[in-house]
Structure formats: structure tokens, C-alpha cells
N, C-alpha and C positions, 0 to 999 in steps of 0.2 A: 411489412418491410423485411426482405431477405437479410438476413445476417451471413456473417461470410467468418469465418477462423482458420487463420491458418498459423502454421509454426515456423519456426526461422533457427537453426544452428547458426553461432558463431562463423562467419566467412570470412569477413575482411581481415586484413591484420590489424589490431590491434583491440579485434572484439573478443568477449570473454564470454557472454551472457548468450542462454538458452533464451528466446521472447518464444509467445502467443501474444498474436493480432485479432482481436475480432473489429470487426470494420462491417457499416450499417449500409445496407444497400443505397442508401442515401443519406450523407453527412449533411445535416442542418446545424449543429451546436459542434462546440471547443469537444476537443477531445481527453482525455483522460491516462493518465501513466499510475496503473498501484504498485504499489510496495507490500510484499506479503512479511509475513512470521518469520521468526527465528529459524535458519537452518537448524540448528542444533534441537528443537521443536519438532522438526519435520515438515518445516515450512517450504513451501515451493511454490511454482505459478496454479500447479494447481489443484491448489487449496481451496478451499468451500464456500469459503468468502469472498475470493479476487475470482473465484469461477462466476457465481453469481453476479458480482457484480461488474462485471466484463460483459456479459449478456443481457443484466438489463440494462446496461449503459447503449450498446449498439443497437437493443432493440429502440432504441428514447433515439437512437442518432447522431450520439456519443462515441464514436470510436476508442477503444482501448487498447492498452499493452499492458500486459506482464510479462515479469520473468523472474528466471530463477539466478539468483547470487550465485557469484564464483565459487567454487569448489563445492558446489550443490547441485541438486539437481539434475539436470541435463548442460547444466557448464561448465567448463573448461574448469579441470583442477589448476591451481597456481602452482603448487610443488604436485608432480605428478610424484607418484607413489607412496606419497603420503596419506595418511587417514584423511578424510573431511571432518570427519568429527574431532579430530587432535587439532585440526587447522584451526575450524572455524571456534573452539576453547578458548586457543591462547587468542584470537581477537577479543573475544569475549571479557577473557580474562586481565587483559591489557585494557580494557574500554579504550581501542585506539580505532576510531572506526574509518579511515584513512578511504580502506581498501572499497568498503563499503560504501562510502560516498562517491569513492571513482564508479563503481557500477551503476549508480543511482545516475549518474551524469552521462552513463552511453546506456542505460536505457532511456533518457531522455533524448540523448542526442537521435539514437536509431530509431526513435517516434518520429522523429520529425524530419524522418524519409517520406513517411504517410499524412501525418496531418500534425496541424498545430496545438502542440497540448496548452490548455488549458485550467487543469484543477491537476493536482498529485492528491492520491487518496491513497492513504495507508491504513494497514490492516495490524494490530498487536505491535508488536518490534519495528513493521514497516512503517506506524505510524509516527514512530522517532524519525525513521530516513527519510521517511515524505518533510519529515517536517524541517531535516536542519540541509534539502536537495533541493527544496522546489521555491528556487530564485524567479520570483518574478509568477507565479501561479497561487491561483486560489488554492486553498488549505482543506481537506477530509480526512478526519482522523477515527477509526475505530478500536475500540478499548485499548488506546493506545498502553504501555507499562510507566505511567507518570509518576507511579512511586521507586524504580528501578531507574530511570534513564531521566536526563533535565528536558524536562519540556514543557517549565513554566514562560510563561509569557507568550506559548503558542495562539497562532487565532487562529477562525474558518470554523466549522464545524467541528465539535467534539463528541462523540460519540461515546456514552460508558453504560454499559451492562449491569444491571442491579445485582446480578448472581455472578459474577465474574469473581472467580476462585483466587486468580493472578492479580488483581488492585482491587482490593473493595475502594465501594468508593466512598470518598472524602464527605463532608456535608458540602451541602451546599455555599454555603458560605469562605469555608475555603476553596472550593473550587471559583467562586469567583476573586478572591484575592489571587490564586495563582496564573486563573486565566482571562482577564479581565475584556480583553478583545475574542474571545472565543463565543459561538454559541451550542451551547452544553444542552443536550440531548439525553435523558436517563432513561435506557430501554427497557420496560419492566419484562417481568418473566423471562430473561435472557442469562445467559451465562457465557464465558469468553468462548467457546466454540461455535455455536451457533448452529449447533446441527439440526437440522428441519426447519431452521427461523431464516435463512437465506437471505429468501425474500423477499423479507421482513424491512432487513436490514438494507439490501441494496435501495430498493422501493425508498426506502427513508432517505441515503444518500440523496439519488437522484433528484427526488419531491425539493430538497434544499438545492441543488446544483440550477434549478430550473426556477426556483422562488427566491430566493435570495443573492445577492451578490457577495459570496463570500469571499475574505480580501487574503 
């Protein structure tokens, strides 16, 4: 099945956000919006895990979006001439994620010029915004930061890396007092980057997106 990617600048008014489209030469399943890393990380669309898993989503027939957050990336600074890195600090620093939610809300919106999303799957930090953005869609979260950000009483898939530097994980037992409707995934031999496990990891999304109903 041919996969197709193409990239999209900010056009209309009152768009802010860089997207990548991959879109499956034939759409049979819901499509899919990630949420990548922390700009201040170096997170962007594309990153090694929303790349991945953008590709094997359209190749399954899954279309996908990503993009990159305001003042990152390839999107629209908010105060032009300002640092991005000073910017995106003090949100940081304020945990006011105001700004951040509005972009999660028109890269949804600008999904669904193409197709109907379906699941919001997020990646480290994006799996906070997937998780307090996607009103009304199935739930994927990868090593999300659930010891820095609230993201108890998340469901859908959870994803956490046995070698992940950034949250070790919890026993199991707290993980199920804090996530009681989530299904908790421990991927061994993994650490929060993922480099060379890609495929690993997308593969595993998808296997649940297509086996499970996740709510």
C-alpha cells in the first residue's frame, strides 16, 4: 500500500503550527494526531518516534499528523524575536500549558481537513498533551513524564520503558492505584529514546490500536 507525506506551513490566519501528513494510499481505520517531546528537549515532528510511528501507522491504513509546537520548530514564533528557548522556559516554568493546549486543539482541528481522528498518541511530554487534548478519542501514551506532570487517572494504553533515565518506573502496584483504567505495557530492554527500537515500539502501539478498544 503506497504511503504518501507531505508537509504543510501555517497558511490560514489564525494557524500557528508546522504539520507532516502521512496518509495511506487507502484509508480503512480512524486516523491518528501525535503529540511529540518537549521543545526545550529538542522535540519536534520529527523526532524518531512520531517518525516511526507515522509510517507504520499509514502503512496499517491509519493516517497520521504531526507537528511541531509554536515557537519551535518550523512554527510560527509567538513573540518574534525572542529566544524559543527563553519562551518555551518560562511556560515551562509557570506550568501554564494554556498555549500548548490551544496548538493541540488546531492540530486536531487541521486533521480533520483529512480524515477523522481517532486515537491522540503521545510521545514523553506529548503524552501529557495527548492526554489532557484528546476530548472524545482513544488514549496512547509513550514514556509519558508521570512523575513531573499529573497524569494520574489517565486510561488507553500506557507505555513505560524499563531503562528510561527520565521516570523509572513505579512497581507495579502503584502503577495500578494511579492508573486504574489504563493498560500498562513494560517494554523491557528500552530506555526513553528509543533509538534503533523504533519499530519496536510503533509495532506495539499499532498491535493495541487494532486489538483492543482503547477508551
Amino acid at each position: 500500500m503506497a504511503r504518501h507525506s507531505v508537509r504543510f506551513a501555517p497558511a490560514r490566519p489564525g494557524e500557528r503550527l508546522a504539520i507532516a501528513l502521512d496518509f495511506p494510499g487507502h484509508v480503512h481505520r480512524g486516523g491518528a494526531v501525535l503529540f511529540g517531546p518537549d521543545p526545550l528537549l529538542g522535540g519536534d515532528l520529527d523526532n524518531n518516534v512520531l517518525a516511526a510511528l507515522a509510517a507504520t501507522l499509514a502503512d496499517a491504513g491509519r493516517p497520521a499528523l504531526r507537528f511541531d509546537y509554536r515557537s519551535s520548530g518550523r512554527s510560527l514564533d509567538v513573540e518574534p524575536g525572542r529566544s524559543r528557548f527563553d519562551w518555551w522556559h518560562d511556560v515551562a516554568g509557570r506550568g501554564d500549558w494554556t498555549a500548548v493546549l490551544e496548538d493541540a486543539a488546531e492540530a486536531l482541528a487541521r486533521a480533520r481537513r483529512w480524515f477523522e481522528p481517532e486515537v491522540a498518541i503521545g510521545y514523553s511530554f506529548g503524552a501529557f498533551v495527548a492526554h489532557r487534548a484528546r476530548t472524545g478519542l482513544r488514549l496512547a501514551m509513550i514514556d509519558p513524564p508521570i512523575e513531573r506532570l499529573d497524569l494520574d487517572g489517565a486510561e488507553g494504553l500506557l507505555v513505560l520503558s524499563e531503562l528510561d533515565g527520565f521516570t523509572p518506573l513505579p512497581p507495579p502496584e502503584a502503577l495500578a492505584r494511579r492508573f486504574p483504567a489504563a493498560r500498562v505495557v513494560r517494554l523491557e530492554e528500552a530506555d526513553h529514546f528509543h533509538r534503533g527500537d523504533e519499530a519496536r515500539v510503533a509495532q506495539l502501539v499499532l498491535d493495541h490500536l487494532d486489538e483492543v478498544p482503547i477508551r
